[in-house]
C-alpha positions in Angstrom: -28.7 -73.8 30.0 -30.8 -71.2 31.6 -28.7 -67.8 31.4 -29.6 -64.5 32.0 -28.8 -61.1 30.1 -28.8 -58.0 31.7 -28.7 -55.3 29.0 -30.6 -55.1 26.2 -28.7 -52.9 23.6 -26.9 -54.5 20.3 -24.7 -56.7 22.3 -27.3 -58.0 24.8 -30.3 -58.3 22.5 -28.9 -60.4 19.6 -26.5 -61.8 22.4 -30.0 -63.4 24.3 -31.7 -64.1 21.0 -28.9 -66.4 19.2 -28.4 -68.0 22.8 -32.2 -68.9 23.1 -32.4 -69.8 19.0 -30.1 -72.6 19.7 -32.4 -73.8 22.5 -31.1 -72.1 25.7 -33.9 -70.5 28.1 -33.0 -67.1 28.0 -33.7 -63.7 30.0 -33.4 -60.4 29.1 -33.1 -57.5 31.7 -33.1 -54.2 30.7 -33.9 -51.1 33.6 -35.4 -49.2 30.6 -39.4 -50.2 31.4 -40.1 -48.6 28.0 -37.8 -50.6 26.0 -39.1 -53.8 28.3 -42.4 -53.3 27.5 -41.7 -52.3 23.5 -40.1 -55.7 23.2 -42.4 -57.8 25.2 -45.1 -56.5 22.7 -43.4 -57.6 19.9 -41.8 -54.1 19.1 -38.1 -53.7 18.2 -35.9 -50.6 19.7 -33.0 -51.3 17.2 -32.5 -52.2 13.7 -30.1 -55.0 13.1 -30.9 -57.9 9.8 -32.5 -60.7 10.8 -33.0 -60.1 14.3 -36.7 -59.2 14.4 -37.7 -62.3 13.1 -35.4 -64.5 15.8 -36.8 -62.5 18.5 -40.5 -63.3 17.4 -39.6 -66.9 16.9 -38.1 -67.6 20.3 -40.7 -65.3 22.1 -43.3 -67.7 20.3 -41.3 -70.6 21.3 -40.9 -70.3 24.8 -37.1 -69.7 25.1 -36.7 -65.9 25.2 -38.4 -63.3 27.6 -37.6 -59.8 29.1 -38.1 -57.9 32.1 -37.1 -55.0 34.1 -36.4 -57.1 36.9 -32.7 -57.9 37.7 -33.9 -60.1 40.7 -35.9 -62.4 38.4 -33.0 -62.2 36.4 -30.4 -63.9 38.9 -32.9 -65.7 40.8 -34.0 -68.1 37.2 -30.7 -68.2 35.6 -27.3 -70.7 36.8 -24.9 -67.7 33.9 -25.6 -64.1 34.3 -23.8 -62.5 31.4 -23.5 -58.2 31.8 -23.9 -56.7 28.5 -24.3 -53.1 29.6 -22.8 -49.7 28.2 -19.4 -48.7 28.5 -19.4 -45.2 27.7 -16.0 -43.1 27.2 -15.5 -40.4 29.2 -14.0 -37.1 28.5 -10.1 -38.2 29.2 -11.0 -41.0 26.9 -11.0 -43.5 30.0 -14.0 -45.9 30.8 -17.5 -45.0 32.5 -17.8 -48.3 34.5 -20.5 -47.2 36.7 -23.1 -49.1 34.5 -21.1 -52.1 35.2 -20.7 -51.5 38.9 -24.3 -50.7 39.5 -25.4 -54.1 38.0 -23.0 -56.0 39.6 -23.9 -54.9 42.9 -27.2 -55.7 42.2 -26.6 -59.6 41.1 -24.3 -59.9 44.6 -27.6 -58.3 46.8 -29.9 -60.9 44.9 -27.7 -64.1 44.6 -28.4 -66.8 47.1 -26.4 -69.8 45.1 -23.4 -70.1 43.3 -23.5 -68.0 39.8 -21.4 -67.9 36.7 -21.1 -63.5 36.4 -20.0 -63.2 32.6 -18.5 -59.7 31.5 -20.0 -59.5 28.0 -19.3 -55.7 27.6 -16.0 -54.4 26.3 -13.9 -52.8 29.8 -10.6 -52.4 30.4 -8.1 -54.8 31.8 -8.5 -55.7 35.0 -12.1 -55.0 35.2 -12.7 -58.7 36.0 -11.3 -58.4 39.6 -13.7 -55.0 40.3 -16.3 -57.0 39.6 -15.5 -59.7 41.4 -14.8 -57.5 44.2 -18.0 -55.6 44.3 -19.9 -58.9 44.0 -18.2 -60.3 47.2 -18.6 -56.8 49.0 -22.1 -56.6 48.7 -23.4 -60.6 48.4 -25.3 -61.0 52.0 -25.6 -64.5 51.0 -21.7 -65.0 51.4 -22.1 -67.9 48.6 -19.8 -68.8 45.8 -19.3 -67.4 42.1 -17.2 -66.9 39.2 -16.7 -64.1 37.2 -15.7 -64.6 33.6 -14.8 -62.6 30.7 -16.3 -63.3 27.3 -16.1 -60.3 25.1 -18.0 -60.0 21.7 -17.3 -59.6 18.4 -20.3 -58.8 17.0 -20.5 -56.2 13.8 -23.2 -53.8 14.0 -25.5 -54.9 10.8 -24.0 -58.4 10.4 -24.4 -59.1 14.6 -26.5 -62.1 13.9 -24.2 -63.8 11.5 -21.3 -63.1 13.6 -22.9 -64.4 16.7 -24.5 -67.8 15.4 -21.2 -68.4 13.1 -18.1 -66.9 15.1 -14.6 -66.9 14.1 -13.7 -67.7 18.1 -15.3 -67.6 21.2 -13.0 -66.1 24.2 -13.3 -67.2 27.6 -11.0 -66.0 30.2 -11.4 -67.2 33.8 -9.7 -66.8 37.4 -10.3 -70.9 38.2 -11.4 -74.4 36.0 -14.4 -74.2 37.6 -17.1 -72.3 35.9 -15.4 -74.0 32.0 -17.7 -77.2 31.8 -20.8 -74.8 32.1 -19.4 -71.4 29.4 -18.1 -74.8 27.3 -21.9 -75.9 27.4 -23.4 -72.5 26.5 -21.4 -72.1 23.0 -21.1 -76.1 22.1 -23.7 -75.1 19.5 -22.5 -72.9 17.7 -19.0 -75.5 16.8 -16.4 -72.4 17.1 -13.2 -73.0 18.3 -12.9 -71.8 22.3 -10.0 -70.1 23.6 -9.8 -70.6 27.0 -7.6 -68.0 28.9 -7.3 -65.9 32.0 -9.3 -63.2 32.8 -6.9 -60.2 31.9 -5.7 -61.9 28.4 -9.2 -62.1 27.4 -10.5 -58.5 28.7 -7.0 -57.2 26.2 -8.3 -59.1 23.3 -10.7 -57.3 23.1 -9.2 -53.9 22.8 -6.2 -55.0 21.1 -8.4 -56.7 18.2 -10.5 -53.2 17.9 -7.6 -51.0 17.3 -6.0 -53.2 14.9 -9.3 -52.8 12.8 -8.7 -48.9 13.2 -5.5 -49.2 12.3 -6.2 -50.8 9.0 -8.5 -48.3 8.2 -6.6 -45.5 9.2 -3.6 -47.0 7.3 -5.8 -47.3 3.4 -6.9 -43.8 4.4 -3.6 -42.3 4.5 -2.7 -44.3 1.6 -5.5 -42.8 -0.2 -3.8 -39.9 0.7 -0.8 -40.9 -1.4 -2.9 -42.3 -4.1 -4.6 -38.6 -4.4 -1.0 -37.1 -5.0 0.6 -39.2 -7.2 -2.6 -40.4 -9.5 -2.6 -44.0 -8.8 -6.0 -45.8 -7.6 -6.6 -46.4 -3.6 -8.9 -49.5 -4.1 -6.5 -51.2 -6.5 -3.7 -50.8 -4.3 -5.5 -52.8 -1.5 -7.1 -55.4 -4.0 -3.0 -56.0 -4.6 -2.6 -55.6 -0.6 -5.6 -57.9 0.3 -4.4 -61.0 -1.7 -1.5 -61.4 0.3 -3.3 -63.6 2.8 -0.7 -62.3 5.4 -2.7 -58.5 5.0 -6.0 -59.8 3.7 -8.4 -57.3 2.0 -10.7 -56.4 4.9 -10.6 -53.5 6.2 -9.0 -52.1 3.6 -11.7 -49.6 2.4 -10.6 -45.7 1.7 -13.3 -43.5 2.9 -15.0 -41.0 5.4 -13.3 -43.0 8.5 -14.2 -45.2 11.2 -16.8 -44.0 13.5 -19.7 -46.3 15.4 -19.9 -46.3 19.2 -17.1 -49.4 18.8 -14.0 -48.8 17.5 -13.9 -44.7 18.4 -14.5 -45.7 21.8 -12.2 -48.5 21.8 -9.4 -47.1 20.5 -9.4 -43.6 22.6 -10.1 -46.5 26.0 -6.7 -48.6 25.2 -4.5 -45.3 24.3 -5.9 -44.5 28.2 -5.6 -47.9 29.3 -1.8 -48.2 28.2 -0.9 -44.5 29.7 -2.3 -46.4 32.7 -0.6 -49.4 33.0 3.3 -46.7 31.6 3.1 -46.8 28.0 2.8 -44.2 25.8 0.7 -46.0 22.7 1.8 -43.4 20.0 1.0 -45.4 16.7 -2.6 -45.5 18.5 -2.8 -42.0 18.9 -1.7 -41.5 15.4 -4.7 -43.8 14.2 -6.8 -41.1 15.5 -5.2 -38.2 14.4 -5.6 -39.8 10.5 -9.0 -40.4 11.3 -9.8 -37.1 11.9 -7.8 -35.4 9.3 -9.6 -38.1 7.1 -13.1 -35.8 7.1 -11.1 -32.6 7.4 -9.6 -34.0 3.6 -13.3 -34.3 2.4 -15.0 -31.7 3.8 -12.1 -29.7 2.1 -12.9 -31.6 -1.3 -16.2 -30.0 -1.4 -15.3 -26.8 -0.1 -13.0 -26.6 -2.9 -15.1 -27.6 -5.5 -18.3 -25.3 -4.7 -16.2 -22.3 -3.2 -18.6 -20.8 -0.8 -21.2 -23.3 1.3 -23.5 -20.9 2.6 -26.7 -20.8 0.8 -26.5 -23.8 -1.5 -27.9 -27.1 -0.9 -26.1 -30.3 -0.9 -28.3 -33.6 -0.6 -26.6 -36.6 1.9 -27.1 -40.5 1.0 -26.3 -42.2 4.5 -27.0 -41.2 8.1 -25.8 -44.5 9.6 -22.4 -44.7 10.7 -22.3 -47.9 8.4 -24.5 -50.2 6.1 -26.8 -51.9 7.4 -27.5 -50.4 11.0 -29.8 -47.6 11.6 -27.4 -46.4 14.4 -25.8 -42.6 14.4 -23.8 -42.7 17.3 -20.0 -41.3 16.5 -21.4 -41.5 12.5 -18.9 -39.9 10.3 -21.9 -39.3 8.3 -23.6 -36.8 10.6 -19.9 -35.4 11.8 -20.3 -34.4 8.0 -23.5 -32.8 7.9 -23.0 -31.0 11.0 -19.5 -29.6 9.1 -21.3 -28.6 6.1 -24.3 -27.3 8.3 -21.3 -24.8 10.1 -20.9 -23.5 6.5 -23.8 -22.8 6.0 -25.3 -25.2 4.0 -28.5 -26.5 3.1 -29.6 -30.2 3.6 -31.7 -32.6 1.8 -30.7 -35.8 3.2 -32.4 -40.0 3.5 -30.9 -42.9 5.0 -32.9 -46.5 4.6 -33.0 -47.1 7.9 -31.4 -44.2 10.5 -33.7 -41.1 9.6 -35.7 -42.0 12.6 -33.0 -41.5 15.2 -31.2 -38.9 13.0 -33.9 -36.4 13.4 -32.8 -36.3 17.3 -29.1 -34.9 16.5 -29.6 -33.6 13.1 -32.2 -30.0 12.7 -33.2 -27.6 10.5 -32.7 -30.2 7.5 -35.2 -31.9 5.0 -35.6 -35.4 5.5 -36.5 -37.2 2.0 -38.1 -41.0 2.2 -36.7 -42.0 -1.4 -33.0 -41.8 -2.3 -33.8 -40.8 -6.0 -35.2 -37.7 -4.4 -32.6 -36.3 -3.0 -30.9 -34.3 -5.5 -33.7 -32.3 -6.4 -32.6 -28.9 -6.4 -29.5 -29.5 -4.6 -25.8 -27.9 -5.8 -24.0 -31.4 -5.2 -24.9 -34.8 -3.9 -22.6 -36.5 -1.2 -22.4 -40.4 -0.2 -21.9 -40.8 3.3 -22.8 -44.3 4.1 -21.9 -47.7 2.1 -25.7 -48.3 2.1 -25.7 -51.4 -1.4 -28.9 -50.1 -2.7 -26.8 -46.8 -3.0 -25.4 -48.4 -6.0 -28.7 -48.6 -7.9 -29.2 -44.9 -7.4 -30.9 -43.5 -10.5 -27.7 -41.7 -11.8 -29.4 -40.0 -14.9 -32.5 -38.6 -12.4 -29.8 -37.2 -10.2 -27.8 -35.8 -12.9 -30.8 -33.9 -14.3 -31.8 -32.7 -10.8 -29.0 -30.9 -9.4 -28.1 -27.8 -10.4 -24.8 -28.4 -10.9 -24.0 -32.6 -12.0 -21.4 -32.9 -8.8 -21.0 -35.9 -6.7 -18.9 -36.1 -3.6 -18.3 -39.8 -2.9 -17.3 -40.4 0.5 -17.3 -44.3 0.5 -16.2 -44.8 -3.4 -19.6 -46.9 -4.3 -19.2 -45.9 -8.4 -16.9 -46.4 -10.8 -14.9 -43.1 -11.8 -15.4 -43.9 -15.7 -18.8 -44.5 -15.7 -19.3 -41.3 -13.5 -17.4 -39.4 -15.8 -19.1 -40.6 -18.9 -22.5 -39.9 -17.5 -21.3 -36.2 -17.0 -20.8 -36.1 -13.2 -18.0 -34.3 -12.1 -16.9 -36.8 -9.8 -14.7 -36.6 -7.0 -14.6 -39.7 -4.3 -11.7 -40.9 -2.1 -8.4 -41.6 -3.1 -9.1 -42.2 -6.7 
């Protein structure tokens, strides 16, 4: 198939790259000239595993190749999938104008019939804006087919999830453009749903907030587990092996955050006032989430007393393992709390310090995690980072000033901590 991607964020760029590694001739288009020109030299704007190396191989190959030009895009390609940002807005509603500029500009450069694939997450009903805009402003007056096809790609696993899905969703307005989306994911052997449009655009959403709520729901457990002594990450191991629950998900920490499920949840809570309902349990999902940091920033307050003045070193930038993205990342949301009270940062992240330094000042970025905790009055994990786990506990003990460690995403083993001489506090434990 020769398909086109116009966007080259997370979703577009391993989205073009798995397409072209199973022999596909791919596309990218991106507007950003820098970012065009930093892949097309073999650069890499994101960090996600395994992706560098695909890109490099397919370049090499033949399959994959990126420009700035949305014409070239449409002209070479038969599918022209959009994968580009959907940012909230302040009312927690959509910013769709990303999506309407760049499907104005496949109708003004389409001349044959085209297969125009939403890849981007959008609210219900998006489908038929599209497909309006694309017949408003096509001078060509030919025929097309807008599709949904949303992802469900984690941020630092995006590669697995793409060349291995669970499902792949296709929701369509006529039979027609099936055969050809059918074609583009036969490789991959995943079961296809095949749906209309407005289905398919709700799966989406409706999949996101149930991940919240999961989360949301261990975290007010953990809550429960606090108060009454009992263990948070036993009580979902008990959970998680009733396959009707499962165990994923079911992590106590810090609280969701990412540029996903935030956005996701706050767009179908908006979506759903929308359309007459009032989606309470969703709002509630938020409302835990955010009392979730409040709980731990309120840990450590109560344990050191007063903030101002003493130092407190941060494992984790990222907003998860894996990624070296900060967007919505509980773990700056903390820094930034304990930076209101006047703390003192010494923080390191193995991957995220770069585009940390842009939202995060006045702190002391350390390149080796066992450095941390040099004269700090308590170290904090933020982010579920595994090498986290092989943390010199003994260094760190000897190098704060005080032995306390605040763990946000309960990575150690309470005994153990306790037996080292840490006074230990983590989530829901």
């Amino acid at each position: 198939m020769k398909l086109t991607i116009i966007g080259t964020g997370y979703v577009g760029l391993v989205t073009g790259t798995c397409f072209a590694e199973v022999g596909h001739q791919v596309i990218c288009v991106d507007k950003d000239a820098e970012k065009v020109k930093v892949l097309q030299s073999g650069g890499m704007p994101i960090y996600e595993p395994g992706l560098r190396e695909l890109v490099d191989k397919n370049v090499k190959a033949g399959r994959l190749s990126f420009t700035n030009s949305t014409a070239e895009g449409v002209a070479k390609s038969d599918v022209i999938f959009i994968a580009v940002p959907t940012p909230p807005m302040s009312d927690g509603s959509v910013d769709l104008s990303f999506m309407e500029g760049v499907s104005r500009e496949i109708a003004q450069n389409m001349t044959s019939y085209k297969i125009v694939v939403d890849k981007s997450t959008v609210p219900v009903n998006t489908g038929d804006k599209v497909a309006e805009t694309i017949k408003r402003y096509c001078k060509a007056k030919v025929d097309f087919d807008v599709v949904s096809n949303p992802e469900f790609l984690r941020e630092g696993f995006a590669v697995e999830d793409f060349m291995k899905p669970d499902r792949v969703v296709i929701g369509v307005r006529s039979q027609r453009p099936v055969a050809a989306m059918r074609s583009t994911y036969e490789p991959f052997n995943a079961p296809i749903i095949v749906t209309d449009i407005n289905s398919a655009e709700l799966i989406k959403h409706a999949a996101n907030s149930f991940l919240a709520l999961k989360i949301s729901y261990i975290n007010a457990i953990s809550v429960i587990c606090e108060a009454s002594g009992a263990n948070v990450q036993e009580v979902a191991n008990g959970m998680g092996m009733d396959t009707r629950i499962g165990r994923r998900f079911l992590d106590a920490g810090l609280g969701f955050g990412g540029s996903c499920f935030p956005k996701d949840l706050s767009a179908f809570i908006k979506i759903s006032e929308q359309l007459g309902y009032d989606f309470r349990l969703l709002k509630e999902v938020q409302q835990i989430n955010s009392s979730q940091m409040e709980r731990f920033v309120k840990k450590i307050t109560d344990t050191l007393w007063v903030l101002k003045d003493k130092t407190i070193g941060v494992l984790g930038l990222a907003f998860k393992q894996n990624t070296d993205d900060v967007r919505l990342s509980p773990a700056i949301d903390l820094c930034l709390h304990l930076q209101k009270e006047g703390a003192k940062l010494r923080v390191y992240d193995p991957q995220a310090m770069g585009k940390a330094r842009a939202v995060l000042k006045d702190v002391t970025f350390v390149e080796d995690m066992n450095d941390v905790a040099e004269g700090c009055d308590a170290l904090v994990v933020a982010t579920e980072w595994p090498e986290f786990k092989n943390l010199d506990l003994e260094k760190a003990r000897r190098a704060l000033t005080h032995p306390i460690l605040f763990d946000g995403r309960n990575m150690f083993d309470v005994k153990e901590m306790e037996k080292i001489g840490f006074i230990y506090k983590s989530v829901g434990r």
